[in-house]
Each structure stands twice: as structure tokens, then as C-alpha cells.
C-alpha positions, 0 to 999 in steps of 0.5 A: 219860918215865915211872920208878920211885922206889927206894921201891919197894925200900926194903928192900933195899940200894941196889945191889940197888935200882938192878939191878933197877930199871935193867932196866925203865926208864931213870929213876930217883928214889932215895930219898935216906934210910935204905938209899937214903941215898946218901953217894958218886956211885961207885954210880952210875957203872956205871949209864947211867940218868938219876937225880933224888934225893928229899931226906932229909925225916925230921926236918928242916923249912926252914920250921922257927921254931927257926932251928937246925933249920932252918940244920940242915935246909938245910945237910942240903939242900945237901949233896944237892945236892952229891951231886945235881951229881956224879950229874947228877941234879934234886933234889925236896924237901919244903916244910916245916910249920909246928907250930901254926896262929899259927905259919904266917906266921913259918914262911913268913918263915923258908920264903922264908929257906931258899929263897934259901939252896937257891936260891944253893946250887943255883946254885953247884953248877947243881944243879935243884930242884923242891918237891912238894906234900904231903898231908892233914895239917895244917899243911904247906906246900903242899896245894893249887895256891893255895899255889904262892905260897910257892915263887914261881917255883920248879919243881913236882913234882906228887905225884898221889896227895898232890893227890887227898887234898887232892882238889884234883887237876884243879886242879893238873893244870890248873898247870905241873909239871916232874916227877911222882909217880905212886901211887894211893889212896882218897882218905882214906888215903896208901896209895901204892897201884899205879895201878888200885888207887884212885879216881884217873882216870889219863888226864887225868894222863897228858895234862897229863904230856905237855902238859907235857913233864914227867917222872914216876916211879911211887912205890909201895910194893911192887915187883910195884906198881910194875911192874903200875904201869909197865906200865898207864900204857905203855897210856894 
């Protein structure tokens, strides 16, 4: 099933966000910051869509050294996943980072902390998770498919346009992933551009997508992108 996120709309209110999108296509993936910050689950139940959550991001780092921001970080994790249990809807997070490259291994050590609280926290509330790969900036977790090791058995959401930065994208095509992000770009910059609009080849994408029975939203900047977007994979 193929969606599209509210980042799109990101400029408008969420209610407005969510009209429009609902009329084409059944799943959604809000945006869960600044407008889109969602703080009750009453907005959507007027909606039949299926919905997942991407959690907040700005500021926050589960992978930080500094043990108050990352008890902070998760604490703002969890409280989606509480949201997340009373919309029905999967949650995709960030990783983390880590500030300087002698800081990486104590940043792993404080990952896998965060991770076995998120993962408990999940369980509580049986909430899905899954950790999306970023792209080409230094010190992030999660660039590249041999760093699937940090998140160990947890689900992958491959972000497609963040995999071709890293240029690594057949590679992760070739892994398991439950969830995707669909947008295009040159491969030098993070554009979140419409599908067409960059070097991406959307066919092998669109073949491991179904192999994997995977999910998948178009996550782009401008709405008529989304929906040229939307329209072009209907074709492959």
C-alpha cells in the first residue's frame, strides 16, 4: 500500500492536512512535530485511514551521552507511542548521533539503553516500531545496511531518497524492511523531490516493496509532488 506523509502539508493545520490527504489514499504517516504535533487521538476518529506516526526528531537524540537528554528523548518517544496505541497506528523513529567521532562507541552503549526502554514501553502498550535510516551527515546512526547491527532485530523502515545519498540503495533493497519513504534526489542533496524529479530508478524499489509486502509513503515537500508522485508509482 503506497501513502503519503503529512509532510507534504506541513504548512497547513493538521485537520486540513488529513482532509486532503484522505481523499487519495487510505494511509497516512503524520508528521508528528510543529503543526502536525499530535496531543489527542479525537482528530482521528472521523477518519477510516490507517495511520503511522513519525516521531518528533527536533531536538532529541536516544543516542545522546548526556544521560538527561537522552532520558528526556525517550520519555518524548514514549509519549507517541501512547498516542500511537490510541490512534492504532506504527511509530518510525530516528536513531540518533553521535557529536564527535571518539564519541561513537559510548553513543552505541547509551543506544542500546534507549532501545530496551522503547522496546518495553512498546510492549506495554503493543504499539509497532520501526528505525529509519538517515542520510549523508556525519555522525548519525544508521547510514548504511551494515549498520543495521545497532538496531538488532528491530523493523527497518528504508527511507529511499536518505539510502541513494549514502549511495548504498541497492544494497538496502536487497535487506528486509517493513515500511518505506519514498522521495527523490540527485544524490548530493536531500531535496525530498517528487519521484521523477532525480536519479532514483523506482522500479527495483518498487519490486523489492512488494517482495516485502512492505508498506510505503511518499514523503515530499510540496503537495502537487506528492500527488504527481502518487500517481507515477501506481504505474509501475
Amino acid at each position: 500500500m503506497i501513502g503519503i506523509s503529512t509532510y507534504c502539508l506541513i504548512d497547513e493545520s493538521l485537520p486540513v492536512a488529513l482532509d486532503r490527504l484522505c481523499r487519495l489514499t487510505n494511509l497516512i504517516e503524520v508528521m508528528d512535530e510543529g503543526p502536525h504535533f499530535v496531543d489527542s487521538p479525537e482528530l482521528f476518529e472521523s477518519y477510516s485511514s490507517d495511520f503511522i506516526l513519525h516521531a518528533p526528531y527536533h531536538g532529541l537524540n536516544i543516542a545522546c551521552i548526556f544521560e538527561g537528554v537522552r532520558k528526556a528523548s525517550v520519555e518524548v518517544m514514549t509519549n507517541c507511542f501512547t498516542r500511537a496505541a490510541e490512534i492504532g497506528a506504527a511509530v518510525v523513529l530516528h536513531p540518533g548521533y553521535f557529536a564527535w567521532a571518539q564519541e561513537r562507541e559510548q553513543a552505541n552503549r547509551q543506544f542500546e539503553k534507549s532501545l530496551t526502554e522503547l522496546n518495553r514501553a512498546a510492549h506495554d502498550l503493543s504499539v509497532a516500531f520501526s528505525f529509519e535510516n538517515m542520510g549523508d551527515m556525519n555522525f548519525f546512526n544508521l547510514r548504511t545496511p551494515e549498520d543495521l547491527a545497532i538496531i538488532r532485530d528491530q523493523p527497518f523502515t528504508l527511507d529511499i531518497g536518505h539510502a541513494n545519498l549514502n549511495r548504498c540503495l541497492p544494497a538496502f533493497l536487497e535487506r528486509h524492511f517493513v515500511h518505506l519513504h519514498i522521495h527523490d534526489n540527485d544524490g548530493k542533496r536531500d531535496t525530498h523531490s517528487p519521484v521523477g524529479d532525480g536519479n532514483i530508478v523506482f522500479l527495483p524499489v518498487m519490486d523489492a516493496m512488494r517482495r516485502e509486502h512492505a508498506t510505503a509513503v511518499i514523503e515530499v515537500k510540496q503537495f502537487d509532488g506528492a500527488v504527481s508522485s502518487l500517481r507515477a508509482l501506481e504505474k509501475m
